[in-house]
ZADOTI-433868 format. One record per residue: x, y, z of N, C-alpha, C in turn. Coordinates in pm, whole numbers, padded with zeros to 5 digits, always signed. Example, Ala and Ser with C-alpha at 12.3 -4.5 7.8 and 13.67 -1.06 7.14 Angstrom:
2
+01319-00569+00780+01230-00450+00780+01320-00330+00780;+01285-00225+00708+01367-00106+00714+01290+00003+00787;
// end
This chain:
86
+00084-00116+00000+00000+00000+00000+00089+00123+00000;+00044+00209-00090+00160+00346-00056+00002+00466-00001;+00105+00472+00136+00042+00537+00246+00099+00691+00160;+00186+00698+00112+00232+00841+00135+00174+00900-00046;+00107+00855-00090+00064+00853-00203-00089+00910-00200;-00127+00894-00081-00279+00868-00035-00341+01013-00024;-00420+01051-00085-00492+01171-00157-00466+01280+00040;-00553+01179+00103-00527+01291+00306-00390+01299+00336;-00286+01211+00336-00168+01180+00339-00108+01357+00318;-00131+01375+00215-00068+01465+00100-00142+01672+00184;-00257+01634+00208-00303+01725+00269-00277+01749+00448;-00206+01656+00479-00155+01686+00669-00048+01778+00632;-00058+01857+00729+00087+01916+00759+00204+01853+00775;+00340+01860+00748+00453+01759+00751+00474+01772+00903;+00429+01873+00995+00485+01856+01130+00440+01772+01236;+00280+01714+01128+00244+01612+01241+00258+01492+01226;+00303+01414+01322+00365+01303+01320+00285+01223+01464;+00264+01274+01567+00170+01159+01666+00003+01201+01645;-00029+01083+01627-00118+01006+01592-00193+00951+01732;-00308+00932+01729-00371+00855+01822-00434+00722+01799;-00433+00599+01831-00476+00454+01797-00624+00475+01853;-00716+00462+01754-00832+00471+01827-00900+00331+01936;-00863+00266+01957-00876+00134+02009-00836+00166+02121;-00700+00224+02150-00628+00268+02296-00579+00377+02319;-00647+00481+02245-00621+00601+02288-00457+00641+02315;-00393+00531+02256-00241+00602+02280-00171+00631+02198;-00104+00748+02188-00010+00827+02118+00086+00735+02033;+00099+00739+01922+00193+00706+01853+00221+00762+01725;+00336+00723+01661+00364+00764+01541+00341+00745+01411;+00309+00800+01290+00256+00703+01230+00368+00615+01142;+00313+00524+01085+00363+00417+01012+00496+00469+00909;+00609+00456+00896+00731+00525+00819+00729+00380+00761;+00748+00385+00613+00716+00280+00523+00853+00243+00525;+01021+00357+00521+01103+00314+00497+01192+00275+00626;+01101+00275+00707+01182+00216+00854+01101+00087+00891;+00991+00069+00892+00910-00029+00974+00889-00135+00822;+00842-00251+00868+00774-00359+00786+00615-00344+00771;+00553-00334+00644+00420-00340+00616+00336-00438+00689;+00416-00560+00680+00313-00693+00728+00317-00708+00894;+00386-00619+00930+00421-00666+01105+00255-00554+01114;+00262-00427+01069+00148-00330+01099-00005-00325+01087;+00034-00440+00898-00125-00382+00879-00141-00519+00795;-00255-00574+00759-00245-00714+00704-00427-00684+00611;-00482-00720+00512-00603-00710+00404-00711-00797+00500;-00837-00725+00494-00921-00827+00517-01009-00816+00371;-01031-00882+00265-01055-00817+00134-01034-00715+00111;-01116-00645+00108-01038-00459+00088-00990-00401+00186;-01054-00427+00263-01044-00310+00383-00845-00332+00469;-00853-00188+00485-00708-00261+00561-00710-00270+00706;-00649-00351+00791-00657-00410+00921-00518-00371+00969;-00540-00330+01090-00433-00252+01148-00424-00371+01254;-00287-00424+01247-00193-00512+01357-00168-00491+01499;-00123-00325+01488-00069-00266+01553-00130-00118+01630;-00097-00073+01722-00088+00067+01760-00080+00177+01642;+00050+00102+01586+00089+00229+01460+00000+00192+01310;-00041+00053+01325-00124+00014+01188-00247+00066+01207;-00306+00084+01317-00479+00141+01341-00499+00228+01353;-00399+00323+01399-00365+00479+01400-00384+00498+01278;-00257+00498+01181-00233+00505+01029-00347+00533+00981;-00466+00369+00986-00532+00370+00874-00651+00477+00918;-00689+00472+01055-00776+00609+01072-00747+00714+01064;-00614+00815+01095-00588+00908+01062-00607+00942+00925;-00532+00842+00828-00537+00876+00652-00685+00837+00607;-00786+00777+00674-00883+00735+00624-00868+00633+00502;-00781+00529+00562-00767+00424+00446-00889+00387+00405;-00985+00324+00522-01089+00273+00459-01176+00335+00434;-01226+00462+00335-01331+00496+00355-01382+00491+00259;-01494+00465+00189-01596+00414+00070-01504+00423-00030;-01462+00543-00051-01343+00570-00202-01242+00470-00222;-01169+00444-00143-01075+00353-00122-01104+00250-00116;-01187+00181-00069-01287+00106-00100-01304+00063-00158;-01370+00110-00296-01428+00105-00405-01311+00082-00489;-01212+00154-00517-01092+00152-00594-01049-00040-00579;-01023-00020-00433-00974-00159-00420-01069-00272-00485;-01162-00261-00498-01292-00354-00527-01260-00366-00647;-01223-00245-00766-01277-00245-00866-01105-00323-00943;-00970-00272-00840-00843-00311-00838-00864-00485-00821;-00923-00501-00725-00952-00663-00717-01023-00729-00840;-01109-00707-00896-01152-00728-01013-01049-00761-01167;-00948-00655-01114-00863-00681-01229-00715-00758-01171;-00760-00862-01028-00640-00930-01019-00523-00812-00972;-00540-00709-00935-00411-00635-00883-00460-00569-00736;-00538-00629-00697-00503-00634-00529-00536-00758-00485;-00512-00771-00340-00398-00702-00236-00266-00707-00355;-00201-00587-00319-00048-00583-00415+00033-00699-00336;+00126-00695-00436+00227-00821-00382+00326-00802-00303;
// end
C-alpha cells in the first residue's frame, strides 16, 4: 500500500507526526514505510485494511484508508487481479 501517495496523506501538515490509535487512545507515530515492515502493521481483510498494531490502526484512521473511495478503488483493483499488491 503506498500510504504516502494517499490523496489525506498529501493534505496533513509535515509537522504532524503523533497520531492517536483509536482502540487505545495512545499516542503514537505514524507508520514510516522506509523504517518499519508493512506486514508486522497492517495485514487485508478483502479490501479493507486491518491494522496489527498501535501504529497500523492509528495510520489507517488518521489517513482514512478505509473509507468508501478507497474502498471502491480496491474492489474495482480486485476485479482486475491487482489487489492485495504483492
Amino acid at each position: 500500500m503506498n500510504i504516502a501517495a494517499s490523496p489525506k496523506s498529501v493534505r496533513l501538515p509535515p509537522f504532524i507526526l503523533d497520531i492517536i490509535d483509536p482502540q487505545t487512545d495512545k499516542t503514537v507515530t505514524y507508520f514510516i514505510p522506509r523504517q518499519q515492515i508493512w506486514n508486522e502493521h497492517f495485514a487485508w481483510d478483502d479490501v479493507s485494511a486491518v491494522g496489527l498494531t498501535d501504529i497500523g490502526r492509528a495510520t489507517i484512521y488518521a489517513l482514512s484508508l478505509n473509507r468508501p473511495t478507497m474502498l471502491a478503488i480496491r474492489t474495482e483493483e480486485k476485479l482486475l487481479n491487482r489487489h492485495p499488491p504483492p
